[in-house]
OpenMM code with the backbone's topology and positions (N, CA, C; nanometers):
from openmm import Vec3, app, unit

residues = "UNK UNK UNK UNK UNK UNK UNK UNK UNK UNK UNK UNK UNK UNK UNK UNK UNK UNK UNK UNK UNK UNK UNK UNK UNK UNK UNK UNK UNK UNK UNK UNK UNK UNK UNK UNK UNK UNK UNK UNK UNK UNK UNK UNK UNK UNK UNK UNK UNK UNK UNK UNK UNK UNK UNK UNK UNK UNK UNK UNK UNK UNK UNK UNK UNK UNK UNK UNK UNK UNK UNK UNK UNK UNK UNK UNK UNK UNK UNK UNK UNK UNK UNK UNK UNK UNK UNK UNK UNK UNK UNK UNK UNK UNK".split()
positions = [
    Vec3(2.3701, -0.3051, 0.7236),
    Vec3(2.2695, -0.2441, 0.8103),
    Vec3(2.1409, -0.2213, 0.7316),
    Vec3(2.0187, -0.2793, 0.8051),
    Vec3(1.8701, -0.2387, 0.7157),
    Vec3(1.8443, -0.0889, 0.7260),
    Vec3(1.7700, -0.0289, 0.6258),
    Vec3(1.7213, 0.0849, 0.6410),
    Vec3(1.6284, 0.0856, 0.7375),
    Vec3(1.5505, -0.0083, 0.7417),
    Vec3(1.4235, 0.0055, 0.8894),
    Vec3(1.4508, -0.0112, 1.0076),
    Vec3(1.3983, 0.0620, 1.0674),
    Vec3(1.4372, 0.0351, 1.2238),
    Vec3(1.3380, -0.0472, 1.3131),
    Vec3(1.2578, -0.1150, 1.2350),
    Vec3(1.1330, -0.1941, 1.2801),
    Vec3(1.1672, -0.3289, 1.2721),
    Vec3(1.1586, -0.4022, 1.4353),
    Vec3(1.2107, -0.5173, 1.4084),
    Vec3(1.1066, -0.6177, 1.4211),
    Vec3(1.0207, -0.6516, 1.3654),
    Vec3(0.8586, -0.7175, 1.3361),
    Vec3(0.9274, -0.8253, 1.3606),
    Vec3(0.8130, -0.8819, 1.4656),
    Vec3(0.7979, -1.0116, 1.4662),
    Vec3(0.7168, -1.1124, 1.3454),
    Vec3(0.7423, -1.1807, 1.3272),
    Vec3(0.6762, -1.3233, 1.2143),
    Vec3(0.5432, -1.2990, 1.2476),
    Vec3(0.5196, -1.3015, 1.4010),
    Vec3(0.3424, -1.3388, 1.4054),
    Vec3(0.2855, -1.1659, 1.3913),
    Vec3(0.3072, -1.0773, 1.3615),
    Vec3(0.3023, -0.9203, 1.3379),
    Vec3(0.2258, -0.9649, 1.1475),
    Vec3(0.3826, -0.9550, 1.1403),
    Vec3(0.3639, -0.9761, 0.9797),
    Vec3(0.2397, -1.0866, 0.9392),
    Vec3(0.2502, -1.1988, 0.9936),
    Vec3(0.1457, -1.2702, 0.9359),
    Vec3(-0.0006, -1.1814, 1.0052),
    Vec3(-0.0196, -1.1523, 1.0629),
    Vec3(-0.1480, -1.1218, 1.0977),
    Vec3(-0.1602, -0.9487, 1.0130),
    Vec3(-0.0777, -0.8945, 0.9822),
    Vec3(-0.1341, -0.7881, 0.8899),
    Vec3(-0.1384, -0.8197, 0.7664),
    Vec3(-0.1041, -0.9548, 0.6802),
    Vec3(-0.1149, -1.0116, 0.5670),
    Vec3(-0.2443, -1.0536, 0.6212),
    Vec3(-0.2881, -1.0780, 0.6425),
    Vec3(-0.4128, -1.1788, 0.7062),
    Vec3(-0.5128, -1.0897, 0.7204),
    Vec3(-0.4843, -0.9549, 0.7560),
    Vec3(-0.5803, -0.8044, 0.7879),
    Vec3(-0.6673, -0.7688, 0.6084),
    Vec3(-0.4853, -0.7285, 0.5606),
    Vec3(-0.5176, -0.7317, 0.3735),
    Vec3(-0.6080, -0.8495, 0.3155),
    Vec3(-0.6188, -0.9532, 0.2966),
    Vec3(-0.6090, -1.0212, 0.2585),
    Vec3(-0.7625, -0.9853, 0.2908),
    Vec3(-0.8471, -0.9878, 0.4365),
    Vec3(-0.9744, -0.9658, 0.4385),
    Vec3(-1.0257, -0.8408, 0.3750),
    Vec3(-0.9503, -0.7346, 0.3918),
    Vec3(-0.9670, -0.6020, 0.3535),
    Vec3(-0.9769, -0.6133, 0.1785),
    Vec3(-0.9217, -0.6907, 0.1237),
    Vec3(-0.9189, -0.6655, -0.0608),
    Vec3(-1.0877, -0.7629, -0.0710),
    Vec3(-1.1546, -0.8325, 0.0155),
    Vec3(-1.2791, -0.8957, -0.0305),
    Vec3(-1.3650, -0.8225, 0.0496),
    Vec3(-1.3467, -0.6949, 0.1191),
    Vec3(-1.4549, -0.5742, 0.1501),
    Vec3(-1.5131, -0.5483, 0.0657),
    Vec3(-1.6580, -0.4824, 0.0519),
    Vec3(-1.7151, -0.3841, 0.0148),
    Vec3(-1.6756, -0.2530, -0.0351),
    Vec3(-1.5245, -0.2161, 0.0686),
    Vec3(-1.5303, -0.1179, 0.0673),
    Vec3(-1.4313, -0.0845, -0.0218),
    Vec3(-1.3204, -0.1724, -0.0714),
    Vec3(-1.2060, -0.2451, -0.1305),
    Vec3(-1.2576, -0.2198, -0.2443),
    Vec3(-1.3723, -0.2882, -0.2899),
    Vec3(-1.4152, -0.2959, -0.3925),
    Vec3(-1.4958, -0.1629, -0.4848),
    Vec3(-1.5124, -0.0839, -0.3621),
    Vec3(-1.5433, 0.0266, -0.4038),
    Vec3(-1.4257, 0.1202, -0.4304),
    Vec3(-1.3262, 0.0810, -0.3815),
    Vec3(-1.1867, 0.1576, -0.3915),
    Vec3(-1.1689, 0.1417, -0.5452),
    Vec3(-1.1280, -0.0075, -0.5605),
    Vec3(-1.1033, -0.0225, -0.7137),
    Vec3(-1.2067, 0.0035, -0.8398),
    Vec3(-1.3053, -0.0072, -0.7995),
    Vec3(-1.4153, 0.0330, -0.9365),
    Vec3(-1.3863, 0.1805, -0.9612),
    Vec3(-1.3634, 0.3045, -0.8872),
    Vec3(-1.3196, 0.4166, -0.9187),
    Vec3(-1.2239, 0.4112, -1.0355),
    Vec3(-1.1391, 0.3121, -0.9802),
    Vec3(-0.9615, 0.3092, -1.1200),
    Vec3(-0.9074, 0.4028, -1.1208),
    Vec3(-0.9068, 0.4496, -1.0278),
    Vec3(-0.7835, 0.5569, -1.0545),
    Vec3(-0.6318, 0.5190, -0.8948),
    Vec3(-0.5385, 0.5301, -1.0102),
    Vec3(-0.4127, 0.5063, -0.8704),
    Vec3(-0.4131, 0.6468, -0.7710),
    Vec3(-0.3896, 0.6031, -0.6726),
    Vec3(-0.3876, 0.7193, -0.6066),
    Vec3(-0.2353, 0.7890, -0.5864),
    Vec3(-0.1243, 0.7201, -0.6129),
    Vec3(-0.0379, 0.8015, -0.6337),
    Vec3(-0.0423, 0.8796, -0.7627),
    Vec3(-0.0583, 0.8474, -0.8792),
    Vec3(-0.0797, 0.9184, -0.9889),
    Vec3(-0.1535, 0.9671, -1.0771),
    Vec3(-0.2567, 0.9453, -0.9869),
    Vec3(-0.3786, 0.9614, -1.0193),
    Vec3(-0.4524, 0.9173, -1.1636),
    Vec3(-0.3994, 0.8133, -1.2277),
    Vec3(-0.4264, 0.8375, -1.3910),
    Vec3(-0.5261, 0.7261, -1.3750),
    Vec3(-0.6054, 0.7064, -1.5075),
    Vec3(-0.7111, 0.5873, -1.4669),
    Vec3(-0.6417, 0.4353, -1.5369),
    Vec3(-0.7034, 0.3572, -1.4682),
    Vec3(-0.6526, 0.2221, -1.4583),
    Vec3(-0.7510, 0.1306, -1.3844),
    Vec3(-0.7735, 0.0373, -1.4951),
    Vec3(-0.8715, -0.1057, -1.4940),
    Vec3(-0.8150, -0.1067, -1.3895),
    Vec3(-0.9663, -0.1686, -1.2984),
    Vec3(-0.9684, -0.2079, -1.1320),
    Vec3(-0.9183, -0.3286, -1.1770),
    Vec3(-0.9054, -0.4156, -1.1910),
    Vec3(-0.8549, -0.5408, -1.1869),
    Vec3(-0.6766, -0.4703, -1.2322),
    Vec3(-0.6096, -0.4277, -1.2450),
    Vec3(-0.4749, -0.3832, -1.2591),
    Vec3(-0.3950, -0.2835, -1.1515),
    Vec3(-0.5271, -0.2532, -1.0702),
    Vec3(-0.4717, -0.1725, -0.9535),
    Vec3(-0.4148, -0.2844, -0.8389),
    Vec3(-0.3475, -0.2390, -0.7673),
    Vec3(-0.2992, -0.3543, -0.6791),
    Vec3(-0.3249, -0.2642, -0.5366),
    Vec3(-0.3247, -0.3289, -0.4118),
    Vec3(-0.3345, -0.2531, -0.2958),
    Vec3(-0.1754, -0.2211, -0.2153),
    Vec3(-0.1369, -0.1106, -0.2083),
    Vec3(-0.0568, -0.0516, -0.1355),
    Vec3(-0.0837, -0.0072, 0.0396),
    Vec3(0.0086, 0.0136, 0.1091),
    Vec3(0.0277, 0.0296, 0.2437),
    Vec3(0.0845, 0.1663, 0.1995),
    Vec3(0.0309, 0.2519, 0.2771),
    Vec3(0.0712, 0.3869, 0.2337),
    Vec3(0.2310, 0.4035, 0.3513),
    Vec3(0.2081, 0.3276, 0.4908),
    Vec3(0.3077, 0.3090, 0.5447),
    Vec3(0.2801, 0.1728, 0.5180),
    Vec3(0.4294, 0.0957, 0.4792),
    Vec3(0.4539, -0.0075, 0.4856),
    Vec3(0.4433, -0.0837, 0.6502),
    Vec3(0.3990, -0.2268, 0.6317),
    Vec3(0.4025, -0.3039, 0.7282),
    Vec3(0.5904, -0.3303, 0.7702),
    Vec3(0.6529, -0.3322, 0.7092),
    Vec3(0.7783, -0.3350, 0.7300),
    Vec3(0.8575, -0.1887, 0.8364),
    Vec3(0.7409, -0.1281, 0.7509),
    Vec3(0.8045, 0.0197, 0.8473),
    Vec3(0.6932, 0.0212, 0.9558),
    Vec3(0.6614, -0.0504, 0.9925),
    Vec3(0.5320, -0.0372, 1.1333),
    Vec3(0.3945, 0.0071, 1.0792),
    Vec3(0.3714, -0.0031, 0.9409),
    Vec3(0.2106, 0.0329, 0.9141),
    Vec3(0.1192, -0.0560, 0.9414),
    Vec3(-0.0021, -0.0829, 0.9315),
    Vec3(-0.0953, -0.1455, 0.9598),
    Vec3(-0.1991, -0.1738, 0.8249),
    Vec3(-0.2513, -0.3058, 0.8529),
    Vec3(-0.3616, -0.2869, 0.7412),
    Vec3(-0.4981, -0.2746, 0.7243),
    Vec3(-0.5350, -0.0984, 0.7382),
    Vec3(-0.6117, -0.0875, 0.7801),
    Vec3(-0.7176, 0.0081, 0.6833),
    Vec3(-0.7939, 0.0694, 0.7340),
    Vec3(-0.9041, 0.1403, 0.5741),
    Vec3(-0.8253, 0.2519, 0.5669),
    Vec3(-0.7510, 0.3193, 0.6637),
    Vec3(-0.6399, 0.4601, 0.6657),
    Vec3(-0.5250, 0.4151, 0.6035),
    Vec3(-0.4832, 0.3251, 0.5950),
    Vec3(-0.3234, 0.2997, 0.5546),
    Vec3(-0.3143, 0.2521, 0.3916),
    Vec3(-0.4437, 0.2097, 0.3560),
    Vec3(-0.4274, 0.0989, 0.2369),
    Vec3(-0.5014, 0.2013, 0.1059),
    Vec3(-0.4147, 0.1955, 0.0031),
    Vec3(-0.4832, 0.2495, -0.0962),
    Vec3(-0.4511, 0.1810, -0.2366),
    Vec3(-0.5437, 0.1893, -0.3263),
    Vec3(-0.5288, 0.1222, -0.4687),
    Vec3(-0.4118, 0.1776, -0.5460),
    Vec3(-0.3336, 0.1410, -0.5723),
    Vec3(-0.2132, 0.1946, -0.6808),
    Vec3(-0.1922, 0.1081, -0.7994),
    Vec3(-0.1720, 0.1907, -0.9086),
    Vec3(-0.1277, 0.0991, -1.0260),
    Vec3(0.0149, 0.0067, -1.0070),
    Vec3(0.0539, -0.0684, -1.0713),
    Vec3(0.1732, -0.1440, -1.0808),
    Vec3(0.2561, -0.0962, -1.0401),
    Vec3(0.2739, -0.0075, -1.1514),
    Vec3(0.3672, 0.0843, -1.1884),
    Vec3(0.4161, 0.1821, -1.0716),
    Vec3(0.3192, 0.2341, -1.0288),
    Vec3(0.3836, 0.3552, -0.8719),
    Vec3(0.3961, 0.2225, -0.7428),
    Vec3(0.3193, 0.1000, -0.7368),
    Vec3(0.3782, 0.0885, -0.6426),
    Vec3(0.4769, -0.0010, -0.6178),
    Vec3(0.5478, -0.0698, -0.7742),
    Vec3(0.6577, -0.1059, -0.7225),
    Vec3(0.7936, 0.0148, -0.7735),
    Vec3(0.7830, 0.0963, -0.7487),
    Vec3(0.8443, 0.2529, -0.7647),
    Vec3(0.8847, 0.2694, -0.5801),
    Vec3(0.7530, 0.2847, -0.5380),
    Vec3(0.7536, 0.3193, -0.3888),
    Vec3(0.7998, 0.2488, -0.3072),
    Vec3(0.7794, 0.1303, -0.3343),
    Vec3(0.8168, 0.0066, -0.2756),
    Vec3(0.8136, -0.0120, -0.1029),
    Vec3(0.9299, 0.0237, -0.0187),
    Vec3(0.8624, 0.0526, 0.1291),
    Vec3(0.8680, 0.1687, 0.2078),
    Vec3(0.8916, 0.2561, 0.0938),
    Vec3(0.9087, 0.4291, 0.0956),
    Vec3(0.8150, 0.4822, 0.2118),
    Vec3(0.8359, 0.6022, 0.2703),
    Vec3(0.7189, 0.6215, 0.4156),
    Vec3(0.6846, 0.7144, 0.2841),
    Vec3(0.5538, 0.7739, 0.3665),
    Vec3(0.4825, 0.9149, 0.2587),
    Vec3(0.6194, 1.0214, 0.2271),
    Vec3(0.6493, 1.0570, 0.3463),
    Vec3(0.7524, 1.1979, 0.3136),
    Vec3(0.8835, 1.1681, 0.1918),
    Vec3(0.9172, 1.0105, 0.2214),
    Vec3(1.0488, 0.9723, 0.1307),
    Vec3(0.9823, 0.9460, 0.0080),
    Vec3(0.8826, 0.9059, 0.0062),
    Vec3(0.7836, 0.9077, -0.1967),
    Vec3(0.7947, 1.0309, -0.2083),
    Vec3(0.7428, 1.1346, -0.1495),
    Vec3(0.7518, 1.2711, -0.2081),
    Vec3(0.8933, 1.3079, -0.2537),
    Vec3(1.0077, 1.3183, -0.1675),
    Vec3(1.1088, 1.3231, -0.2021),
    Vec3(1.1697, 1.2454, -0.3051),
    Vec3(1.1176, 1.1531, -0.3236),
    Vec3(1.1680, 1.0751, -0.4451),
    Vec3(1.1058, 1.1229, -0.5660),
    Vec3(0.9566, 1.1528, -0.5930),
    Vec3(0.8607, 1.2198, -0.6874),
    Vec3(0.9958, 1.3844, -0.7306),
    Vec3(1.0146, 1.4230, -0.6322),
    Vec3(1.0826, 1.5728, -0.6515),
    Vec3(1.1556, 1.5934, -0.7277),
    Vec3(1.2897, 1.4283, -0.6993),
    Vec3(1.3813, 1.4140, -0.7434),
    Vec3(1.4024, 1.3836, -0.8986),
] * unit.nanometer
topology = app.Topology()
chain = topology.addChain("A")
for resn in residues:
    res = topology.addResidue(resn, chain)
    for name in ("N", "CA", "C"):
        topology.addAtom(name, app.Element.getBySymbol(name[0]), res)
């Protein structure tokens, strides 16, 4: 049994890869990463080493959008992986 209860269609998924994909050659993207800092852990980190996260995963029904997407280092976001916000916290606790 999957942990998600989201049963995405193919053409879902491709079109929010397709959302990101415009969203990382924004303006605004780019202003995300020149800051360098991850936003889960806040520590600083070369913009070119930050990667973009779905704060809700597209797997769990997130979207890719300027609310959902934030810069994270490597490191936290393959930690989080398709964690919702409340289950990262709980995992951080743990």
């Amino acid at each position: 049994m999957q942990p998600f209860a989201f049963d995405l269609d193919e053409a879902d998924i491709k079109r929010e890869r397709h959302k990101a994909r415009q969203l990382r050659d924004s303006q605004w993207w780019k202003r995300c990463l020149a800051k360098g800092i991850c936003h889960y852990c806040k520590s600083p980190t070369p913009p070119k080493e930050l990667t973009m996260d779905h704060i809700v995963p597209v797997s769990r029904g997130g979207r890719s959008t300027k609310g959902n997407v934030v810069p994270a280092c490597k490191e936290c976001n393959n930690k989080k992986k398709q964690l919702l916000p409340m289950e990262w916290d709980e995992y951080l606790k743990s």
